[in-house]
C-alpha positions in Angstrom: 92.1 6.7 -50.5 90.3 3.8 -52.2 90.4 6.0 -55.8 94.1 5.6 -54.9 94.1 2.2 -54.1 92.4 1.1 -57.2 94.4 3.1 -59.4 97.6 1.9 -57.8 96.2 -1.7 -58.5 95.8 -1.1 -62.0 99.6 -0.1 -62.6 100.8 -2.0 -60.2 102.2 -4.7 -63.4 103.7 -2.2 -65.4 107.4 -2.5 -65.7 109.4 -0.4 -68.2 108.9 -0.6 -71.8 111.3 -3.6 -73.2 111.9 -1.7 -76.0 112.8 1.8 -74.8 116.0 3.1 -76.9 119.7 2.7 -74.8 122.6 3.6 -75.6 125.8 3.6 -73.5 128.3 6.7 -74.1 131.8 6.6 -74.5 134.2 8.6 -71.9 137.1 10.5 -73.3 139.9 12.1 -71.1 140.4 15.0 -73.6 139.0 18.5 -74.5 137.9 20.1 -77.8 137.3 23.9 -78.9 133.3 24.7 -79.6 133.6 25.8 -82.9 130.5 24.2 -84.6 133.0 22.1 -87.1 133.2 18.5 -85.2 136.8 18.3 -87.1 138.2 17.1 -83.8 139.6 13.1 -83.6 137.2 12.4 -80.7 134.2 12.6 -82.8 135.2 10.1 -84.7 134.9 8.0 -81.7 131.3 9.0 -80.5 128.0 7.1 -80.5 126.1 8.1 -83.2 122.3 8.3 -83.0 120.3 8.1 -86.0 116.7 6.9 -87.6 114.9 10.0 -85.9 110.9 9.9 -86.3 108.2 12.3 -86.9 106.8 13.7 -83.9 104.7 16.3 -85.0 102.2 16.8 -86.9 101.9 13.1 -87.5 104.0 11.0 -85.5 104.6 7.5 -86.3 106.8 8.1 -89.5 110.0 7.9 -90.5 111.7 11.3 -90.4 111.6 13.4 -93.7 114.9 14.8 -92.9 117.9 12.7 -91.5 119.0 13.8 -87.9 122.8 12.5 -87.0 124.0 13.0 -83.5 127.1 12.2 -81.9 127.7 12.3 -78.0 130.4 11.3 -76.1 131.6 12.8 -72.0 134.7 14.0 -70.4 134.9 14.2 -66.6 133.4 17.5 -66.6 130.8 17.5 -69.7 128.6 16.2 -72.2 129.8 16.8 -75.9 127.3 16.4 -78.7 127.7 17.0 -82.0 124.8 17.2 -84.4 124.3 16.9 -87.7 121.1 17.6 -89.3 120.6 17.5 -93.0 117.8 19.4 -95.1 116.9 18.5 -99.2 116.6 22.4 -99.8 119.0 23.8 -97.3 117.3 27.4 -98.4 114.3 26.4 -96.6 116.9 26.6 -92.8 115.3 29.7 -90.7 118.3 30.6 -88.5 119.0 34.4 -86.9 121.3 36.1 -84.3 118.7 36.1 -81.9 118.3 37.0 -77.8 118.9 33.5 -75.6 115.6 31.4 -76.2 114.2 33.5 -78.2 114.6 31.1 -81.1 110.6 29.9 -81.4 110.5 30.8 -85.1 114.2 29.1 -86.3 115.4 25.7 -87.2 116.3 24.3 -83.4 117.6 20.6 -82.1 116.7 20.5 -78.6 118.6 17.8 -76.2 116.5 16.7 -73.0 118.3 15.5 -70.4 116.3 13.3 -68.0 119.0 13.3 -64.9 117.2 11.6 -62.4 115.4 8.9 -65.1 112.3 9.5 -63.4 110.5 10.5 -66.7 108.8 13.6 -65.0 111.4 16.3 -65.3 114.3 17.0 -67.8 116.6 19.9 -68.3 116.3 20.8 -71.8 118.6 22.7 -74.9 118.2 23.9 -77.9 120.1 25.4 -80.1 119.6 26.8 -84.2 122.0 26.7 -86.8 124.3 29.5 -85.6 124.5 27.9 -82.0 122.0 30.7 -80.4 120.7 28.6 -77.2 117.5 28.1 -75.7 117.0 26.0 -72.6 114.8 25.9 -69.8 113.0 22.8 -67.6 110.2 20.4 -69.1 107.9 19.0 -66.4 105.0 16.0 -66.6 101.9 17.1 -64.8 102.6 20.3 -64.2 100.2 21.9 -66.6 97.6 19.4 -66.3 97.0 16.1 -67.5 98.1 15.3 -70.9 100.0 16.6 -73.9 103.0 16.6 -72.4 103.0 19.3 -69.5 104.7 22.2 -69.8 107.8 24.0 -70.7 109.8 26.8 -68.5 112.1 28.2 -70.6 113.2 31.0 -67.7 116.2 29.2 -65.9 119.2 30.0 -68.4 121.6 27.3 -68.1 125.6 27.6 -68.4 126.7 25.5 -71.1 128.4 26.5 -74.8 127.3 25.9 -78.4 128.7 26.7 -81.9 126.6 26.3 -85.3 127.0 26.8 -88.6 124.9 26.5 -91.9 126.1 24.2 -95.0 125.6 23.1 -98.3 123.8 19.8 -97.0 121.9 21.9 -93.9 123.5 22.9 -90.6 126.6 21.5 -87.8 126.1 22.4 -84.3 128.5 21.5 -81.5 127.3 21.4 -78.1 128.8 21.0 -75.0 126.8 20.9 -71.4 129.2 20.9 -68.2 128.2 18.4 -65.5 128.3 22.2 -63.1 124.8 23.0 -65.0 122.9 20.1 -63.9 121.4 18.4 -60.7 121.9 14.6 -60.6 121.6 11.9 -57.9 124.7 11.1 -55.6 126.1 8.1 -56.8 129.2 7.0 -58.9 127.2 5.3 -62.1 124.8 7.7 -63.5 121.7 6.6 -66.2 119.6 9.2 -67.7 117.1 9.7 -69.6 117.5 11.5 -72.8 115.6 12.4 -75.9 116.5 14.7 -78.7 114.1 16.9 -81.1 114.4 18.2 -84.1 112.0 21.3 -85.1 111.9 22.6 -88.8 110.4 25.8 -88.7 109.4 26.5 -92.4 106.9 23.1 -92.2 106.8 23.1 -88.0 107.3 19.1 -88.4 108.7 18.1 -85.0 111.0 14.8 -85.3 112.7 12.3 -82.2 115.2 10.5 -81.8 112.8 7.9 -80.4 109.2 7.2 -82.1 107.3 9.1 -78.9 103.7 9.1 -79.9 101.1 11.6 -79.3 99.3 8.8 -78.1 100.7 9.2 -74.6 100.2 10.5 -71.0 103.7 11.6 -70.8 106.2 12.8 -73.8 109.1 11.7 -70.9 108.4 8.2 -70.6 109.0 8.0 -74.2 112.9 9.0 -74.1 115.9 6.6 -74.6 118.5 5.9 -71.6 121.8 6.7 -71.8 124.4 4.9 -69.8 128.1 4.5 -68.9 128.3 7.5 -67.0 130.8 7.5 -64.3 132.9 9.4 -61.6 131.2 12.5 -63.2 133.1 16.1 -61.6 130.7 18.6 -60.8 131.9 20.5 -57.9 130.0 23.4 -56.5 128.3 26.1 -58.5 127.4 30.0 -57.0 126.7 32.7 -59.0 126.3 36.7 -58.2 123.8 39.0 -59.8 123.7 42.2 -58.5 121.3 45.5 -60.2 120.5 49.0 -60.1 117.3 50.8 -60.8 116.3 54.3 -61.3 112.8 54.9 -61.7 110.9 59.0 -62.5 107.6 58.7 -62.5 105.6 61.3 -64.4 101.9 62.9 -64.4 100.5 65.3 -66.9 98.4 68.3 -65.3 94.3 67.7 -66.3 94.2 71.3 -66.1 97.0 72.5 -68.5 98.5 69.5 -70.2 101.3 70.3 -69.1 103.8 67.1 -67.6 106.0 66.8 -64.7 107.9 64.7 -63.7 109.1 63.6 -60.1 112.5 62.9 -58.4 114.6 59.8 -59.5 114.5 57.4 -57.0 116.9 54.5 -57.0 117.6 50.5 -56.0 120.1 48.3 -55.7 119.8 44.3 -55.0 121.1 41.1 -55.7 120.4 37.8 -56.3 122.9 34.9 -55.5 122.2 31.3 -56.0 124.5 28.4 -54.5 124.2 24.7 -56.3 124.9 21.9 -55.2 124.7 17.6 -56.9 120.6 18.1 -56.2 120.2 21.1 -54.0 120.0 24.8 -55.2 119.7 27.7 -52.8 118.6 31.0 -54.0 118.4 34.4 -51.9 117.3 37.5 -53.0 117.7 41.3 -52.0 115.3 43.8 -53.3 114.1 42.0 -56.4 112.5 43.9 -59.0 111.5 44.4 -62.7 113.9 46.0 -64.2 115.9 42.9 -65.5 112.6 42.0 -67.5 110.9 43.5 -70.3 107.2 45.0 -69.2 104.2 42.9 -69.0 101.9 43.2 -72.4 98.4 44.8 -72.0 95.5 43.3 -71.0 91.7 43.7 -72.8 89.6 43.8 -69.2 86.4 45.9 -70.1 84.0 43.4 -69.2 86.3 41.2 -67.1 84.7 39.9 -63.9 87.6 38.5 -62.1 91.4 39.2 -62.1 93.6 37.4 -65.0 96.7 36.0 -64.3 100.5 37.7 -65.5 103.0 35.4 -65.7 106.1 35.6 -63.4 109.0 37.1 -64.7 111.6 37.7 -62.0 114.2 35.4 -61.7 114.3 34.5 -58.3 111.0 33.6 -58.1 111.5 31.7 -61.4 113.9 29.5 -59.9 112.2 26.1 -59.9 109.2 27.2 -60.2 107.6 23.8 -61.4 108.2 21.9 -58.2 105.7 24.2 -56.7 103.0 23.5 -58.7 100.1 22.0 -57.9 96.4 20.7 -59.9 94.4 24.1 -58.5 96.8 26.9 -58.7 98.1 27.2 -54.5 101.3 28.8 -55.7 101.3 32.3 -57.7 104.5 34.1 -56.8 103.4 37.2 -57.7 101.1 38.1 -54.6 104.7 38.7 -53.2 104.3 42.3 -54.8 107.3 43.9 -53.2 109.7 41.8 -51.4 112.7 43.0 -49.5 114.3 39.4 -49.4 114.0 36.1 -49.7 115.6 32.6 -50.0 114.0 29.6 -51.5 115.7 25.6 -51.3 114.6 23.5 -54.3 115.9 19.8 -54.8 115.4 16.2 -55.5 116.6 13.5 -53.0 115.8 10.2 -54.2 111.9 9.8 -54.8 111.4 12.9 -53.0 111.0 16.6 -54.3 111.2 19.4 -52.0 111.1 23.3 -53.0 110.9 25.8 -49.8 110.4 29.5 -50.5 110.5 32.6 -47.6 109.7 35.8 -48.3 109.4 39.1 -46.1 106.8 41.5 -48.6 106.7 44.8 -48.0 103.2 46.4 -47.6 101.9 50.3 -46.7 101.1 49.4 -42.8 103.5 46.4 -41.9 105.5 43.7 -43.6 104.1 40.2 -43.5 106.0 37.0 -43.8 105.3 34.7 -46.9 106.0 30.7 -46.4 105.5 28.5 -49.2 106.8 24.6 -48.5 106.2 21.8 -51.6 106.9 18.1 -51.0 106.3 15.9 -53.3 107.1 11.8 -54.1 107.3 9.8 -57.2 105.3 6.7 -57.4 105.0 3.8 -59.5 106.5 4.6 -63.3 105.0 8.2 -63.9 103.1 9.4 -61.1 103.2 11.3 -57.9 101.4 12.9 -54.6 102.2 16.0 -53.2 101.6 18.1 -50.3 101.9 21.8 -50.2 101.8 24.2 -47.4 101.3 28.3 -48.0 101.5 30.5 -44.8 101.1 34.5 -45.4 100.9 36.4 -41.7 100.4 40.1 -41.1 100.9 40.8 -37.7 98.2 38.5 -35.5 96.6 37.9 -38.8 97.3 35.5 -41.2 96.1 33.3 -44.7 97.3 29.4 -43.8 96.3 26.8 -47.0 97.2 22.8 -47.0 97.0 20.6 -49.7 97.6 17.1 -51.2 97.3 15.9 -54.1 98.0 13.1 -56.3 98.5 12.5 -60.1 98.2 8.7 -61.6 99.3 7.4 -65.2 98.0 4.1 -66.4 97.6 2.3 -69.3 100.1 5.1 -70.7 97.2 6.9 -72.0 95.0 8.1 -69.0 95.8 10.6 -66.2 93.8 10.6 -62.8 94.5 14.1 -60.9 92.9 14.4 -57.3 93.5 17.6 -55.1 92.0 17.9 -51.3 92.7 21.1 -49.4 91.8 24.3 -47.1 92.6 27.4 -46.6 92.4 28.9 -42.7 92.2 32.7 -42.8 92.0 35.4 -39.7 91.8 38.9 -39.7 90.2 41.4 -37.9 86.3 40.8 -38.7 86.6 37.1 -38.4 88.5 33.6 -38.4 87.3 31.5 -40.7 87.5 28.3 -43.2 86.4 26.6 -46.2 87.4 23.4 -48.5 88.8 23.3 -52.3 89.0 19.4 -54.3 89.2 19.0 -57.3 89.1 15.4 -59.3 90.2 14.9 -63.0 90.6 12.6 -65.9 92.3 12.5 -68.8 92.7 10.0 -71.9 95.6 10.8 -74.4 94.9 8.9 -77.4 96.1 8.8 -80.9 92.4 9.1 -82.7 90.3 10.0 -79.4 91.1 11.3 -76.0 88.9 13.0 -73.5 89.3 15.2 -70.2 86.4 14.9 -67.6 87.1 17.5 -64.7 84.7 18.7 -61.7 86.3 21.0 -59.1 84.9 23.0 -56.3 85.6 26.0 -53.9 84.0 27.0 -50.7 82.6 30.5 -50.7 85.6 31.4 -47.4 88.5 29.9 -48.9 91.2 32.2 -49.4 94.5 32.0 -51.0 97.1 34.5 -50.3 99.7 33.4 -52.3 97.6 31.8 -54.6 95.7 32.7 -58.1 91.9 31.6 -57.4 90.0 34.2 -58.6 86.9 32.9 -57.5 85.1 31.5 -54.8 82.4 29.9 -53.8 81.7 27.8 -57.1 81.5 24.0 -58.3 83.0 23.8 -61.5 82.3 20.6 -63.9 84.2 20.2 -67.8 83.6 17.5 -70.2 85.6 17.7 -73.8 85.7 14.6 -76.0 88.5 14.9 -79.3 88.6 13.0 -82.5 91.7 13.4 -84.6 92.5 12.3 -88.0 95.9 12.3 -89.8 96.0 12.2 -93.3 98.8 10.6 -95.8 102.0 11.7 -96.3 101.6 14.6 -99.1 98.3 15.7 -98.2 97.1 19.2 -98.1 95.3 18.6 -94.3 98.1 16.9 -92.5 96.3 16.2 -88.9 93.3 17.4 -88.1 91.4 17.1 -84.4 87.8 18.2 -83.6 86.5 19.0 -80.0 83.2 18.6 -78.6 83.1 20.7 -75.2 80.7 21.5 -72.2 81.5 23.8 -69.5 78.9 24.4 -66.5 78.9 26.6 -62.9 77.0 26.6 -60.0 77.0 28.0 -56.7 79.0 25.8 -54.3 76.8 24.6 -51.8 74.0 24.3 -55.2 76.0 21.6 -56.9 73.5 18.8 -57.7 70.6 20.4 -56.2 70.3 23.6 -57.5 70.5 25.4 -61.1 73.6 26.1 -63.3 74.7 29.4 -62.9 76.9 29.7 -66.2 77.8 27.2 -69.2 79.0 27.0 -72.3 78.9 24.3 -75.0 81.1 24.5 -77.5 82.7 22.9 -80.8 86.1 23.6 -82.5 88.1 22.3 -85.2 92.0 22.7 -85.2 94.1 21.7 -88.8 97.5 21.2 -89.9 97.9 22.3 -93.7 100.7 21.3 -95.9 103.7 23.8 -96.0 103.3 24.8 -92.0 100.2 27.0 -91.8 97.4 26.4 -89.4 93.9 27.0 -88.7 91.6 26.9 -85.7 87.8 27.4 -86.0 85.4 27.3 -82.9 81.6 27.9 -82.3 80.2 27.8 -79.1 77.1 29.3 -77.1 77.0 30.0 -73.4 74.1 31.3 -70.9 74.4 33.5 -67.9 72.5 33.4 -64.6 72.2 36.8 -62.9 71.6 36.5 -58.8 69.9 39.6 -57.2 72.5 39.7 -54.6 75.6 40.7 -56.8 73.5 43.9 -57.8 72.5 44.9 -54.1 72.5 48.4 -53.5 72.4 49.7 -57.4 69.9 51.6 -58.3 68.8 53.4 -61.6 67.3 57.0 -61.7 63.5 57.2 -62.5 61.3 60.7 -62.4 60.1 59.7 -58.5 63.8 59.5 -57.5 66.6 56.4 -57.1 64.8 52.5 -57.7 66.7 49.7 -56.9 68.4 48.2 -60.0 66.7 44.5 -60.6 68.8 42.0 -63.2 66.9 39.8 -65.2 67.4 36.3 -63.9 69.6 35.0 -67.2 70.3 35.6 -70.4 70.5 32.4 -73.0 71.8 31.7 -76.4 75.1 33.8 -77.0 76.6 32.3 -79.7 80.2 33.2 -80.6 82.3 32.2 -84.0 86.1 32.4 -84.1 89.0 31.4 -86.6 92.9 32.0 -86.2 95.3 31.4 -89.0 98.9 31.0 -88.5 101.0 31.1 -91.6 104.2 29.5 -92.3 107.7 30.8 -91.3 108.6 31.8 -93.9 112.5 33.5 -94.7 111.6 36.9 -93.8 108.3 37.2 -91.4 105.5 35.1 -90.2 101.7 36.3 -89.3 99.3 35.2 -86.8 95.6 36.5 -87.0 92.3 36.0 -84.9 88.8 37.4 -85.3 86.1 36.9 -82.9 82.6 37.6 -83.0 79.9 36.7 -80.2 77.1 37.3 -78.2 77.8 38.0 -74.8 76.7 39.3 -71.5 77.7 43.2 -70.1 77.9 41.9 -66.4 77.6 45.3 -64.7 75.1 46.3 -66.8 73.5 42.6 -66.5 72.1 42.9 -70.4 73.3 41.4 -73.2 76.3 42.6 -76.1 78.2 41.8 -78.8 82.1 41.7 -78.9 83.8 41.9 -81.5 87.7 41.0 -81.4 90.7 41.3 -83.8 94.0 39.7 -82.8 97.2 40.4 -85.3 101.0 39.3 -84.2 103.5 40.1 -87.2 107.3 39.0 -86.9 109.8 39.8 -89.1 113.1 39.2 -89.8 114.5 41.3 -92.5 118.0 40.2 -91.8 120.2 37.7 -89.2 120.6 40.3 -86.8 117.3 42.2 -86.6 113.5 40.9 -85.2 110.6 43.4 -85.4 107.3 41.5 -83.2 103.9 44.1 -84.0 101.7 42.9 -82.4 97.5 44.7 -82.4 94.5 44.2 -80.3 91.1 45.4 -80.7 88.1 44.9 -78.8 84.4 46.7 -79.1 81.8 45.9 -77.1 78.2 47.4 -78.0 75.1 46.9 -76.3 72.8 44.2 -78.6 69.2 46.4 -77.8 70.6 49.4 -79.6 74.1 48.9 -80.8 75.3 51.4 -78.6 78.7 51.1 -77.9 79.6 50.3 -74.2 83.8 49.9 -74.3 86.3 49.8 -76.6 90.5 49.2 -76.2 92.9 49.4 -78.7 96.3 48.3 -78.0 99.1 48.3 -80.4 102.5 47.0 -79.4 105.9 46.9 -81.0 108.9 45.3 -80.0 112.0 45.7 -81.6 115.6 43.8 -81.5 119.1 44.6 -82.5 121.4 41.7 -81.7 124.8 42.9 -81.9 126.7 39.4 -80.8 124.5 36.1 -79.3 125.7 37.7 -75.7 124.2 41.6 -76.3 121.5 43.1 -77.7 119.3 46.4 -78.1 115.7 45.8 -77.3 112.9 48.6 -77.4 109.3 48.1 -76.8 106.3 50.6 -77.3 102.9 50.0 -76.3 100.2 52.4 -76.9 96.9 51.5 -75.0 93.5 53.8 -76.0 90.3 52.6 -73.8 87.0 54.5 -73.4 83.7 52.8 -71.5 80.4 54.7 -71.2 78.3 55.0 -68.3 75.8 52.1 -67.2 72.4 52.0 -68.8 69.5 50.3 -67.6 68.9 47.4 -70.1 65.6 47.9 -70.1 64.8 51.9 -70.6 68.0 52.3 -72.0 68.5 55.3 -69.5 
């Protein structure tokens, strides 16, 4: 309470920027046709906005290329109607592609701030031919600084037209009121701010000069006012599916493969919206609406890695659940019959509520998940979050709170307080989990000081925390550099890093268990390609207790199997190169080499990994993604090799129109491991 109390002191005089960019729209009781031509009367009775800046990779700057867009409303909808000009309109990327799959075209983006709170906007894009993107950006939500993060799952109603010309590209956008949540009342102001991303040279431009320097890329949009007696009414939609899943086996003994019965599901999802409420239910959700998850390199993993949600319902406002330590991972509901969820914004407060029955082999348990969060002062908030999972008499209950403070508009204090309550049939029991963090956001140097910790019995149902029982503590210091306009390094930031792990109840007492020190070095090159180049060196402490009851074979019969207590000095080199988009394809490749530790085996190994992701285009309508991993591990005493995966994937799209499309994905995925060796007799 008295961290809070200071920090609320030292914002307590900030007001609003004087000079944050306004502009009041014009209302016009009329309707156009989308057609991407802006040929219609009223747009000659817009506001224009102009004088866009560079964003990206050196913000500060006037914009290379000139940005025009007009807006204007109608009772029912925004209009907007941009304009963006290029010197060599052959250097435009634009393609037919699948809804937000746009990453590697020419895109304007419009985000639409409609609660002006500056920590959560609805956002669209759209490239040259009008394909959309949108989704929800979020301060905080991915951690302090640069920015937070971007959900591009909720898919938006709203309609756009483009088209390419001899100066660049037109695109006409319009955004019904029906699409959005907003406060109740008559006069609206939002926030807005509008990007422009040129893929061939990835500059990034805005409408206002939002600097990198900066805890939060929302508190740097414009207003827009003069919005009144808006019609929204009330929005439901109906998604209903069917499933039919064989699953197949090949005989060991003769090859042979069969295959077993179809078996199939139906569901639906429905989803009610109100001015700032949304209420989603779901029957029998599943996969099948989603493309399958990519492969995973785990041969020497130690703890379980996180797949990202991908089913809708659960997508649904999924960033008013987050919290600093990650209390909220949807996807320990593994197979829900149904659910409903109620996510909204009432004045300062946010609330998101999600029930869930999961069905499991012996009995179904009940999943409660309940977020409530406030705004505070210009950019901050606290939250409290409450996760409930019961199976019968037992159950997994977690509280939380947490807080997140901006000041100075460059630094970010996160604090997180919680426990976790578990019972089940050997035992009730109980354990902590804090965490305290900041973050400084400059233009030349920022920092992020963290130290968390877990108590060895906390448990999180509906939670990803992989591990337990640790004290955590990260320091990583950047310098950044931005040359002149013309020259061949464009930005350029090093990072000086230091990771370090003990045992929880060792913190500040006892020895480190793990660490790593580490130094990269990330540049921006002239003509869009990138590099990133990293050296670091970590230790491992083995403890005698992890390896209880293993034993290694020796001529008088079974031993028990004793680690050596650590293993120093693993040093570990890496560089990525990401190339330009160019007109036809663009190439991303990684190689790793490094010293590291076999955990079962408790000795050391080098890994060596390869990373290649391909994309092509070879015309509007087509998108090839190959993508390759490879990873071999061999054992440092006597280059054995101990594992080794291989997974090629390739993902292929026919877009026949911007609403339908053929997709096909194959993943092949070849892994081999040998048996465990003693590191010592190699036996």
């Amino acid at each position: 309470m008295l961290f809070l109390a200071a920090l609320m002191q030292l914002t307590a005089a900030q007001q609003d920027p004087a000079d944050r960019f306004r502009i009041t729209i014009p209302r016009y009781e009329t309707s156009v046709e989308i057609d991407g031509r802006l040929d219609d009367e009223v747009w000659a009775r817009a506001e224009r906005i102009t004088g866009f800046h560079q964003y990206q990779p050196v913000d500060g700057r006037p914009a290379e290329q000139r940005t025009d867009v007009l807006v204007w409303y109608s009772p029912a909808a925004l209009h907007f109607g941009i304009m963006a000009y290029a010197s060599d309109p052959r250097t435009i990327r634009a393609t037919l592609a699948e809804r937000d799959n746009i990453g590697s075209d020419d895109r304007v983006t419009i985000f639409l701030d409609t609660f002006d709170d500056r920590r959560r906007a609805y956002l669209f894009g759209v490239n040259p031919l009008g394909v959309q993107l949108d989704g929800v950006q979020t301060e905080g939500s991915g951690g302090p600084g640069f920015g937070g993060s971007t959900d591009f799952s909720p898919d938006f109603v709203f309609d756009s037209r483009g088209q390419l010309t001899d100066s660049g590209y037109v695109v006409e956008v319009r955004i019904p009121f029906a699409s959005l949540r907003f406060s109740s009342g008559d006069t609206q102001q939002w926030g807005l701010q509008i990007s422009r991303i040129s893929a061939a040279t990835g500059y990034e431009d805005t409408w206002t000069d939002a600097r990198r320097a900066g805890a939060s890329f929302l508190a740097q949009s414009g207003v827009m006012r003069g919005l009144t007696a808006l019609e929204r009414g009330v929005v439901w939609e109906a998604q209903p599916f069917i499933t039919a899943i064989s699953d197949g086996v090949r005989d060991a003994a003769d090859g042979r493969f069969e295959r077993a019965d179809t078996e199939f599901s139906t569901g639906a999802n429905l989803q009610l919206g109100l001015t700032n409420l949304t209420i989603d239910a779901t029957i029998n959700p599943d996969f099948s609406q989603v493309e399958s998850d990519a492969g995973l390199v785990t041969q020497n993993e130690r703890f379980d890695q996180q797949i990202d949600e991908k089913r809708p319902f659960f997508l649904e406002g999924i960033e008013l659940f987050s919290t600093p330590q990650n209390l909220v991972y949807t996807r320990r509901i593994a197979d829900p019959v149904g659910g409903v969820k109620f996510t909204g914004k009432f004045g300062r407060f946010s609330i998101a509520h999600l029930t869930a029955i999961d069905e499991r082999t012996d009995r179904n348990a009940l999943a409660n998940i309940t977020r409530v969060r406030r705004d505070i002062m210009r950019n901050s908030v606290v939250g409290v979050t409450v996760t409930d999972y019961e199976i019968g008499d037992d159950y997994n209950r977690v509280a939380s709170a947490d807080a997140r403070i901006v000041f100075k508009r460059l630094y970010v204090a996160e604090a997180q307080l919680g426990a976790a309550w578990t019972r089940d049939a050997v035992s009730t029991r109980s354990d902590p989990l804090w965490e305290v963090e900041l973050d400084r956001t400059g233009r030349h140097f920022g920092f992020n000081y963290s130290l968390n910790g877990i108590g060895d019995d906390f448990v999180s149902a509906l939670g990803f925390v992989p591990r337990r029982g640790i004290a955590h503590a990260g320091i990583r210091n950047r310098l950044s550099w931005y040359g002149e306009r013309g020259s061949l390094v464009e930005s350029m930031s090093g990072f000086l890093s230091s990771e370090y792990s003990w045992r929880y109840h060792d913190l500040g007492r006892g020895s480190r268990l793990e660490g790593e020190d580490g130094v990269s070095l990330d540049m921006n090159l002239r003509g869009g390609w990138t590099v990133e180049a990293n050296v670091d060196r970590e230790f491992f402490r083995f403890e005698l207790e992890e390896y209880a009851g293993i034993t290694i074979t020796a001529p008088a019969g079974p031993v028990p199997f004793l680690p050596p207590e650590e293993i120093r000095g693993l040093y570990g080199y890496a560089i990525e190169v990401g190339s330009p988009t160019w007109s036809l394809a663009s190439v991303d490749a990684e190689a790793r080499r490094s010293a590291v530790a076999i955990f079962d085996e408790a000795a050391e190994g080098v890994e060596t990994d390869l990373e290649l992701d391909l994309s092509l285009r070879p015309t509007a309508n087509i998108r090839i993604s190959a993508e390759a991993v490879y990873s071999r591990l061999v054992r440092e005493r006597d280059g054995s090799e101990f594992a080794r995966t291989i997974i090629p994937r390739l993902r292929t799209e026919y877009q026949l129109t911007r609403s339908l499309f053929v997709r096909a994905i194959a993943e092949y995925r070849s892994v081999r491991r040998d048996a465990l060796r003693d590191p010592v007799s190699g036996a």
